[in-house]
N, C-alpha and C positions, 0 to 999 in steps of 0.2 A: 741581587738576592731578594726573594720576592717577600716580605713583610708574613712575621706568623700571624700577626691581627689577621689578615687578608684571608689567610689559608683557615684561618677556623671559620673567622664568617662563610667563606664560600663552601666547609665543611658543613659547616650548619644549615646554613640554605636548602642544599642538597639531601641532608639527611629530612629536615623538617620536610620538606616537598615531596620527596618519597611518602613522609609520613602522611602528609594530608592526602595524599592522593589516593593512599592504600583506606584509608579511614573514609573520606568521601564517598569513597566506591561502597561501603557499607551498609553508610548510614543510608545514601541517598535511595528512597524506596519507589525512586521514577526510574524506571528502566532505560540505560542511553542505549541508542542504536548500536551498533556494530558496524563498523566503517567498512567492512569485507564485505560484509553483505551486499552492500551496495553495488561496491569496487564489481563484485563477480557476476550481477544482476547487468551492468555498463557491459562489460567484456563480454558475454553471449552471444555468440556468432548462429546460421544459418545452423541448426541442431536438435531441432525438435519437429515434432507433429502438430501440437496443440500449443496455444499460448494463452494464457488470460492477462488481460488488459483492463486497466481504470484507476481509480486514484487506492485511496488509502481500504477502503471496504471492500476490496478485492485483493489489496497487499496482505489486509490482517483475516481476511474472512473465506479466502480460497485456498483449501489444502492439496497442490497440484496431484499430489501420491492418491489420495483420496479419490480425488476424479479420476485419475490414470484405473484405479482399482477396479475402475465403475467401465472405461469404456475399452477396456483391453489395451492390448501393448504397444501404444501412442504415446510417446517421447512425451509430456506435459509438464510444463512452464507456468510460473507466477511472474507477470513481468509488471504485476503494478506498484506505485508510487505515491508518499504520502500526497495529497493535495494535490493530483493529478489531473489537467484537464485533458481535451483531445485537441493537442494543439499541432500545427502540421509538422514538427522534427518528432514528435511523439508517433504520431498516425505514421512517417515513414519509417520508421524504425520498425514497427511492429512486422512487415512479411518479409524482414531479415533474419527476424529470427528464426524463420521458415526453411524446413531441410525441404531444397527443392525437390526430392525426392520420396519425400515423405506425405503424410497425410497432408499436409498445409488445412491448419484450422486456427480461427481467430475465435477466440471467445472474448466480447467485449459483457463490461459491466459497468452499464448506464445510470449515475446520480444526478440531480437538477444542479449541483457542484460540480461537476465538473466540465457544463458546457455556461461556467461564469467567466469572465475577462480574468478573476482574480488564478483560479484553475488552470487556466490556458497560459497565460502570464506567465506564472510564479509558481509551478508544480515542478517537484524535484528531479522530475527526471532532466531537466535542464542542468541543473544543477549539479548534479554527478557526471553526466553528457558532456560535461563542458571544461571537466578538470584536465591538470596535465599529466603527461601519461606519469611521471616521475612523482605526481602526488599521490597518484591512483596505486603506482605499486607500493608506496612506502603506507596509504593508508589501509593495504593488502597484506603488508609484510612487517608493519613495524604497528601491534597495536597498542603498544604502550601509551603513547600518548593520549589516548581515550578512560585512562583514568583520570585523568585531569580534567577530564573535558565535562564540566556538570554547566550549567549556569544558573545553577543557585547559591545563594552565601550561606558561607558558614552557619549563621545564624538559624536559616531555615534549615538547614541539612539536620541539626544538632535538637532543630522542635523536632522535624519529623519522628527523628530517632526514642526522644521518651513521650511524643502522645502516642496511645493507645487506640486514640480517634481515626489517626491519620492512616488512609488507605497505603497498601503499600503494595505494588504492579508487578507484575512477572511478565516476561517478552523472552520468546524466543527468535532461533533464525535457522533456515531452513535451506540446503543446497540449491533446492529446485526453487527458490524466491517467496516462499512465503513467510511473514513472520505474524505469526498469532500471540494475542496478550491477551493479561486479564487482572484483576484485581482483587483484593482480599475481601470489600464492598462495592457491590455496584451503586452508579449512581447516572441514574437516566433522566434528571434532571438540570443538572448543571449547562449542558451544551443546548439548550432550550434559547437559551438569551444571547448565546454563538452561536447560535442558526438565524434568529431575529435579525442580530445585528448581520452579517453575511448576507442578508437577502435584501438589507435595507439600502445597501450599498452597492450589492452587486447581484443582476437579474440575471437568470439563463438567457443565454441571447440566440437567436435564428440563426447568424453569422455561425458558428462555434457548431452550432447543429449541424448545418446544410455543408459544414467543412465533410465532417465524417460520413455524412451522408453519401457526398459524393468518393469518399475514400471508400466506403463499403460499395458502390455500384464496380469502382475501378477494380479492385478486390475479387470480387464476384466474376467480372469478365475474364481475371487472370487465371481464374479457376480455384480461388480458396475460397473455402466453405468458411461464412461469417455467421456465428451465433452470438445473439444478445439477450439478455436477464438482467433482472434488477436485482441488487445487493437486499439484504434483509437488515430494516434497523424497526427501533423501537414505535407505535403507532403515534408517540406525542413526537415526536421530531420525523415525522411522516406528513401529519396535518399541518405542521407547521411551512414542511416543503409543498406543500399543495395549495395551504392558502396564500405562500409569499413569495415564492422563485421564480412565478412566473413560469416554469415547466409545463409541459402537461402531455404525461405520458404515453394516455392513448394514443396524442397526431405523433409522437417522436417514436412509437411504435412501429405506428402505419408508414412512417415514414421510410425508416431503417427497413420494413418486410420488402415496400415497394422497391427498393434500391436493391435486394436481393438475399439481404437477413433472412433466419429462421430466430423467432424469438422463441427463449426455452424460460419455463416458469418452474416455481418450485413453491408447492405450498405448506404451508407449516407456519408456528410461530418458534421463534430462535431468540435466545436472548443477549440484548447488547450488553457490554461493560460500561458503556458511558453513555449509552443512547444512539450510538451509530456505527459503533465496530461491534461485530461479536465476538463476546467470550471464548473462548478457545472448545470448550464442550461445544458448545453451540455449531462455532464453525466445523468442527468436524463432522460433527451433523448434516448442517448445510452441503456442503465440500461432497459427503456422498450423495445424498439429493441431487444435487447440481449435477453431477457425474452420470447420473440416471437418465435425467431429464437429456442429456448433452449425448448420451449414446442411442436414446431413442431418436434425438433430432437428426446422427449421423447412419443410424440403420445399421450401426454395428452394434453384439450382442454383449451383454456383461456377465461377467463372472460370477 
């Protein structure tokens, strides 16, 4: 007979951990991902026309709907990923998702991050790519566990909650793969000294370039039409990438044309949440922009 000591502690356990987890999810004013999201972003078979591709400024800063609106009735896809480089399971994935049947259109979105060792390496789409299929359904089907899942302590969870200071984030998720955020203040300085460090350690490399370069000529011969653009971030974490990534735009332009890119521009100023994603205004901005820009590149007309 099993001890009532036992049965109340493990009552109490149970009750308290329910509690903090329903309270955590409250207080805590960092937005956690959404495990589906992901899970359904993995699972995307051969079913679209258009895809966009690149790390995190393309996850949070392209509104697929947006663009779809702009270049008529072509299937379009957000298939980027935080910290994303262009690394070769990445570049082969990408004309899978391709309805052979369909328009087949790659829209890539080019940062001097994401042709680093660190990007190529350790960007998540590995990481989701690589789960088991029984973790993938249960973190599709069971999302409870994601209120637990903060990794902050109490302690900070409970400042956040009574300063008045503290920024406090909204993140959405979106069918077609995009998730757009924003915050209560922005602040386009802080990632200034996470962009320093990020480039002190880790340079854009040729390697990482001449990958994709050569995936865009393969690409091009198969017959899908590759478009490339630069994400929009703030001008101090722009000069920043100019004077230390070792990047440099223009030859990685000319590069990608001569391979058989059409590069699509979009001008305007847009503004970031934190200096390198945009705001959610903003990206919806952008996202029609882009859309324009990306149906004159293809010669079909918009709406």
């Amino acid at each position: 007979m099993i001890d009532r000591r036992i049965i109340l502690a493990a009552s109490a356990f149970l009750v308290g951990g329910l509690a903090y987890g329903a309270l955590t999810w409250r207080l805590d004013k960092a937005p956690r991902d959404e495990r589906w999201f992901w899970v359904n972003k993995i699972e995307w078979g051969p079913e679209f026309d258009v895809v966009l591709a690149g790390d995190s400024r393309v996850n949070r800063g392209v509104d697929p709907k947006r663009v779809e609106a702009e270049i008529g009735p072509l299937r379009t896809a957000n298939f980027g990923f935080s910290g994303q480089g262009f690394s070769q399971d990445y570049i082969d994935r990408l004309p899978k998702l391709l309805d052979p049947k369909g328009r087949r259109v790659l829209v890539l979105g080019l940062t001097p991050r994401s042709f680093t060792d660190l990007a190529v390496n350790f960007g998540d789409y590995r990481v989701w790519a690589s789960k088991r299929p029984v973790d993938m359904w249960a973190m599709k089907h069971l999302p409870l566990p994601d209120t637990f899942n903060t990794p902050h302590s109490p302690v900070l969870l409970f400042g956040r909650a009574v300063s008045k200071s503290a920024p406090s984030y909204s993140q959405w998720f979106t069918p077609e793969g995009w998730m757009p955020a924003d915050r209560s203040s922005h602040d386009t300085v802080s990632a200034q000294g996470e962009y320093r460090d990020l480039f002190a350690a880790h340079k854009s490399k040729d390697e990482h370039i001449a990958r994709l370069e050569k995936a865009v000529r393969g690409w091009t011969e198969q017959g899908i039409q590759v478009l490339c653009f630069e994400p929009p971030i703030s001008e101090d974490i722009k000069k920043i990438e100019e004077a230390e990534s070792g990047y440099d735009p223009a030859q990685v332009r000319e590069r990608m044309e001569s391979a058989g890119a059409t590069w699509v521009s979009v001008e305007g100023e847009f503004k970031t949440f934190d200096g390198h994603h945009l705001a959610r205004s903003s990206a919806e901005t952008f996202s029609t922009e882009l859309g324009r820009a990306i149906s004159a590149a293809l010669g079909v007309r918009s709406e």
